[in-house]
C-alpha positions in Angstrom: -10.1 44.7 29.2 -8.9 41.8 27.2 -6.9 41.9 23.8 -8.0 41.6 21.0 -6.8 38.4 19.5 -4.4 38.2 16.3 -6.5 37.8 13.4 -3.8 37.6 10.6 -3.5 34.0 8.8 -0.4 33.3 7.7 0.1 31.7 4.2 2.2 28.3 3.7 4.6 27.6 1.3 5.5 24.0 0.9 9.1 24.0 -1.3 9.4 20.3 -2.5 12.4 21.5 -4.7 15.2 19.7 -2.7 13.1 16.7 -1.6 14.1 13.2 -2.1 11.3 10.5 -2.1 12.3 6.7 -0.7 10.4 3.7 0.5 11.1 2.1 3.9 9.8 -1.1 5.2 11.4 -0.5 8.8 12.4 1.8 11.2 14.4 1.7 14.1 14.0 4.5 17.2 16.5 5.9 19.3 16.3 8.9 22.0 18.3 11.0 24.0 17.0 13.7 27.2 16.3 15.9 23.9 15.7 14.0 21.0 14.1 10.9 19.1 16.4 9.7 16.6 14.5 7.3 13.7 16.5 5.2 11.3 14.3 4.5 8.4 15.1 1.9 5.8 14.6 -1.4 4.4 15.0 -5.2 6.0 16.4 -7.1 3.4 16.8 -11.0 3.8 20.5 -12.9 2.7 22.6 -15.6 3.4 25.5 -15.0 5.5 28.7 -17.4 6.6 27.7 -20.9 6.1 25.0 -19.9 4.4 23.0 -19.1 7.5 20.2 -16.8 7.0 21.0 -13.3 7.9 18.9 -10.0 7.9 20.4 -6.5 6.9 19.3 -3.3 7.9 20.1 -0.9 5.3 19.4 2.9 6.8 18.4 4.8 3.7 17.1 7.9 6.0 17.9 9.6 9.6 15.4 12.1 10.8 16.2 13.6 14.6 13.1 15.3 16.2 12.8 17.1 19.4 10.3 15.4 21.7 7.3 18.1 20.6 7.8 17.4 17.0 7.9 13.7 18.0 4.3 14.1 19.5 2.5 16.0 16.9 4.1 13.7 14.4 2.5 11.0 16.3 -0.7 11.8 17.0 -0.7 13.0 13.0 -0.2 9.4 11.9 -2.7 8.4 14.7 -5.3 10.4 12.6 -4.5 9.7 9.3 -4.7 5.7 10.3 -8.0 6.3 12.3 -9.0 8.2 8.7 -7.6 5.0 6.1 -9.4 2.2 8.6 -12.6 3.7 8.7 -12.7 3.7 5.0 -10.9 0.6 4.7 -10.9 -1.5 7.7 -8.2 -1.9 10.1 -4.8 -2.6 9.0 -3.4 -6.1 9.6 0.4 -5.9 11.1 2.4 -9.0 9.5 3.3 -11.7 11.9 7.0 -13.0 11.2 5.4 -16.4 9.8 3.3 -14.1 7.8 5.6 -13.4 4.8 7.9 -10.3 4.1 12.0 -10.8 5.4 12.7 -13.4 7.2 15.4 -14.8 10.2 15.2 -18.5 9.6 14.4 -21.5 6.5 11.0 -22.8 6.6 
């Protein structure tokens, strides 16, 4: 005979007490076997030696995931895309000639 399955719902409580809110116009990935490490933070565009154009990644957040958490946070921003673009149209990705920071002087 099978079992009964677990009927009991379990009640979330979000605790936003200790959370700190920042934008981020970049992010750059790394992984190990076990995790995915993303750096999230801003590009911002200056003049280095010689006034040669120079871009600076400024890391403002580090957030390690194992490789589950990796996926359902993936295929969560894959929905909530899907959701925005069918109510808004698809979302154009900026070219490098297409404003925002840049490496080189028009």
């Amino acid at each position: 005979m099978a079992e009964k399955a677990d009927s009991r719902q379990i009640q979330l409580r979000i605790d936003e007490t200790k959370m700190q809110s920042t934008y981020s116009n970049t992010i750059r990935t790394s992984t190990t076997q076990d995790e995915v490490v993303m750096d999230f933070g801003m590009n911002l565009p200056m003049q280095g030696p010689d006034n040669q154009p120079v871009l600076l990644f400024q890391v403002g957040s580090r957030v390690i995931m194992n490789w589950a958490g990796a996926k359902r946070l993936a295929i969560s921003l894959g929905q909530v895309i899907r959701q925005y673009e069918e109510r808004n149209g698809e979302i154009a990705l900026s070219r490098p000639d297409a404003g925002g920071p840049r490496l080189a002087q028009d």
